[in-house]
N, C-alpha and C positions, 0 to 999 in steps of 0.2 A: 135242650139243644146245646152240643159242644160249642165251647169257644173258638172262631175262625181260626185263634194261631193253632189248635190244636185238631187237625181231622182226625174223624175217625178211623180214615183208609186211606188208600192214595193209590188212586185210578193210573195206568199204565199208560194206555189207547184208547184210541176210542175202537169197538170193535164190528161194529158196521151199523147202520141204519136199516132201520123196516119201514115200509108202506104200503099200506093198502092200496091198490088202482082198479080202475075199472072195466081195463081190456088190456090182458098181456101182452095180445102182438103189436098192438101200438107203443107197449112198455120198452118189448126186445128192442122195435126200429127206433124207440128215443134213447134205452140205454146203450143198447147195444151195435146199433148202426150208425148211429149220429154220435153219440158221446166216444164209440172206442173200447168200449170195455168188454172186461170176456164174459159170456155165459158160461157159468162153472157149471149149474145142472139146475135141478127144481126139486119139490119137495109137495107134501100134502095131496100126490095122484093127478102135479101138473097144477096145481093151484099156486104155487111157488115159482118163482125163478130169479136163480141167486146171478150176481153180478160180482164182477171183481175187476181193481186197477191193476191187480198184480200183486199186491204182497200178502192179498189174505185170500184163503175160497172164497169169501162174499164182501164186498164195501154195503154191498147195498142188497138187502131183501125183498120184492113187490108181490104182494099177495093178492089173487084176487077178495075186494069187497064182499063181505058177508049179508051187507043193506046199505040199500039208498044210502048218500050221508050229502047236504050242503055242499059239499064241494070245498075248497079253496076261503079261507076265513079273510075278512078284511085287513090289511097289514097293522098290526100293532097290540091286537088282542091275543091273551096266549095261546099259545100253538104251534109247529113246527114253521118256522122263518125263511130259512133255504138250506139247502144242500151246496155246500163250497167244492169244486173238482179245481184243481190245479192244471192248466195247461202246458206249464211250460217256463221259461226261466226269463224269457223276453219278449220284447214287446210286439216284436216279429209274430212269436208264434201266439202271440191274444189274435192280433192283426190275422195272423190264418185259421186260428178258431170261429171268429166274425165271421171270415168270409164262408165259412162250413156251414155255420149256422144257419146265416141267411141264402146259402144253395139250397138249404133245406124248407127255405121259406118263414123260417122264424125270425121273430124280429125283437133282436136286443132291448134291452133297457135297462136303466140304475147303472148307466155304465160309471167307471174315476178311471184313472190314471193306468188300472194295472186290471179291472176287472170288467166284466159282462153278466149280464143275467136275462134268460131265458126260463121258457114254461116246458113243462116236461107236459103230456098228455093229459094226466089228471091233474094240474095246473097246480103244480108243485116248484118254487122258484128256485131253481139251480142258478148257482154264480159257478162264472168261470174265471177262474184268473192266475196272473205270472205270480213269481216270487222273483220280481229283477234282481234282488238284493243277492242270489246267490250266484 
């Protein structure tokens, strides 16, 4: 293994996230009705459907499950943690993502100062939050 001062590469972006879920149109109404984002299209004969905030075809990949699986792991063993979406630059608009949220019946939690987090369907923890700072 390389020395930390020396990578091997140097990653650009991140270029979007995959997940497996268990029912797509519950997926579309959380990413795509609730969150905001566009369907760019699907893939795999509809087994696919790609998500995007804007600056790429897809932020986010959800494919349907191949098998059963556990579901949702206990917080702090490894595995995927949450999904970070930016709302917005103040505090106002966290304050009207909330309110969106919970129109939709979900109900926050893990909230600080700048952020929120909610369960996506397949109970995948998305944070939402500002960047006041800009």
């Amino acid at each position: 293994m390389r020395a930390a001062s020396t990578p091997a590469l140097k990653v650009r972006e991140l270029g979007h996230v995959s997940l497996f879920v268990r029912d797509l149109e519950a997926t579309r109404r959380f990413y795509r009705d609730l969150l905001g984002l566009h369907e760019t299209g699907t893939g795999k004969g509809g087994r696919i459907v790609f998500f995007s905030a804007g600056r790429h075809h897809h932020d986010v990949s959800c494919e349907l499950a191949r098998a059963e699986g556990p579901g949702p792991q206990p917080k702090g063993v490894p595995g995927l943690y949450h999904i970070a979406f930016e709302v917005g630059t103040s505090l106002d608009a966290l304050a009207e993502a909330r309110r969106g949220v919970e129109a939709h019946g979900l109900q926050p939690f893990g909230e600080t100062a700048q952020s929120f987090s909610i369960r996506d369907p397949d109970g995948h923890e998305i944070e939402l939050y500002v960047d006041a700072r800009r």
